[in-house]
C-alpha positions, 0 to 999 in steps of 0.5 A, a space after each residue: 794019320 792013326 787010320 787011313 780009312 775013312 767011315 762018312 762020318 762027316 759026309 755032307 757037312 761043311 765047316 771052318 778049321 781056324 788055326 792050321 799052320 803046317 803039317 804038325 799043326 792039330 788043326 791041319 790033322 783035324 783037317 785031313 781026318 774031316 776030308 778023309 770022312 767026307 766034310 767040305 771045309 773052309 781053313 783060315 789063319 791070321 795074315 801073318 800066319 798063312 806067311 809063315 806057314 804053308 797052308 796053300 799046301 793044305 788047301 790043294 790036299 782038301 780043296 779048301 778056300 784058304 780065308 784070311 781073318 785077324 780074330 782080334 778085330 771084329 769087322 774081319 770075323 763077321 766078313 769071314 762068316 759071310 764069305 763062308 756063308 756065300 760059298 757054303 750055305 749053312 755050316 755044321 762045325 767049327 774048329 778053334 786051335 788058336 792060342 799065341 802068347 806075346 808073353 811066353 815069347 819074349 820070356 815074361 815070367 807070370 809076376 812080371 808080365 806086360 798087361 798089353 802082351 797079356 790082353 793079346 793072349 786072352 784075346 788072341 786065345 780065348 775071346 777070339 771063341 766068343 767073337 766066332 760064336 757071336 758072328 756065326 750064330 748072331 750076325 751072319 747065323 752061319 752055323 746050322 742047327 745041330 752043329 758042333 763046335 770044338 776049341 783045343 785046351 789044356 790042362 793048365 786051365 785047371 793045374 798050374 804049369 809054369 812055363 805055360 805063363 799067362 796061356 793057363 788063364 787064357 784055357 781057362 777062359 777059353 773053357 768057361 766062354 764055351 760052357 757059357 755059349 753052349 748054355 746059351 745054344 742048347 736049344 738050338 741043337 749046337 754044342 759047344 765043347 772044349 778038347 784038353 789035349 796032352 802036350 803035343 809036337 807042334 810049332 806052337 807046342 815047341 815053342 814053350 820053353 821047358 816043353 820037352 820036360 813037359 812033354 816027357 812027364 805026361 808021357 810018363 804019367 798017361 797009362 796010354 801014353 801021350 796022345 799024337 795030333 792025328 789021334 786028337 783029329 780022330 776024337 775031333 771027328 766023333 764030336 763033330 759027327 752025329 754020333 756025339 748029338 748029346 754031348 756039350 759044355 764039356 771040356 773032355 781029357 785027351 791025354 791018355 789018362 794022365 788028368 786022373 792019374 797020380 803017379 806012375 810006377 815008370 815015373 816012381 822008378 825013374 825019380 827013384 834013379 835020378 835020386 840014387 845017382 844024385 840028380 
């Protein structure tokens, strides 16, 4: 992890983590940084998921309940916010690292893509945001007064990517639900932001075709460099703590710097010798 230290700051909160698969996964650094300053959690992931993964491991290392919940059907979320709420009480925060293209996967370019593949993603990536706000803070009313509330992004909501495909419009989406929900939980205390993570190497991340190019342009282009997943834990930390009680409706650039920047001159000077050598 970036620092082994840990400073309370989330000492007395509890809170869900969806979307930690295994050890490279973002939501499984969240949920080592959140033990390490003192939050009681529970982890969850769609059934097929916790098959694949390894997330009996996680639950043994922060004595989280492992919660199985397909977001996609509406009965599983509410039942998931109850048995939170049986165990926990009121809750504090909550975490959205879920994002799956069927698309990408079967290597639909943008113009073709299959409309039943695409409306999983914006359903599995984006609407899933909506439906956990809705059964916390509606039906079940899990979610404490003051509570935070974070959903990874990227930048493809803004610029197009791609090899990023139809997930550009899903972070999109996923972006405007929580600008639309924290508007609406304001007066509640709750904030609702999102996280705009650099490209990062995870499971999920590698999985899109030309990541590595991905990967090695923004590492170029960010004055600080690329971001790893335990740093993006550490920024989870201070949003969720009390020391970010004002802070809502953002999406919030994690990418050492690279959202702001133009060029490079390490980028410049490589283009330069890939044009020199005919590349």
């Amino acid at each position: 992890m970036s620092t082994q230290q840990g400073f309370g700051l989330l000492k007395g909160k509890k809170g869900i983590i969806f979307g930690a698969l295994d050890d490279r996964s973002i939501a499984w650094r969240v949920a080592l940084a959140c033990h390490r300053e003192g939050a009681e959690f529970a982890l969850s992931n769609a059934p097929v998921a916790l098959r694949l993964g390894t997330l009996d491991e996680l639950g043994k290392q922060t004595n989280a309940p492992i919660l199985p919940c397909d977001v996609t059907k509406d009965e599983e979320v509410k039942e998931l916010m109850e048995q939170v709420k049986e165990k926990f009480g009121k809750i504090d925060f909550i975490l959205h690292a879920i994002g799956m293209s069927p698309n990408i996967r079967k290597n639909k370019p943008y113009v073709n893509l299959n409309y039943t593949f695409y409306h999983q993603t914006l359903e599995i990536s984006a609407l899933s945001l909506h439906k956990i706000l809705h059964f916390a803070t509606e039906e079940v009313n899990v979610l404490n007064d003051g509570g935070s509330v974070l959903a990874l992004s990227y930048i493809g909501a803004q610029r197009i990517f791609s090899k990023y495909n139809d997930m550009n419009d899903a972070k999109a989406l996923l972006e405007s639900i929580a600008r639309n929900y924290g508007s609406r939980l304001g007066h509640r205390g709750i904030r609702v932001n999102t996280i705009s993570q650099a490209p990062t190497i995870t499971s999920a991340g590698s999985g899109i075709k030309g990541f590595d190019g991905m990967y090695a342009f923004a590492e170029q282009m960010a004055p600080l460099g690329n971001p790893s997943a335990d740093d993006c834990a550490d920024y989870c930390v201070t949003l969720f703590s009390d020391l970010t009680r004002k802070v809502t409706m953002q999406n919030l650039y994690h990418d050492g710097g690279f959202s702001t920047s133009g060029i490079t001159e390490t980028l410049i000077e490589n283009l330069a010798k890939a044009y020199q050598n005919g590349e």
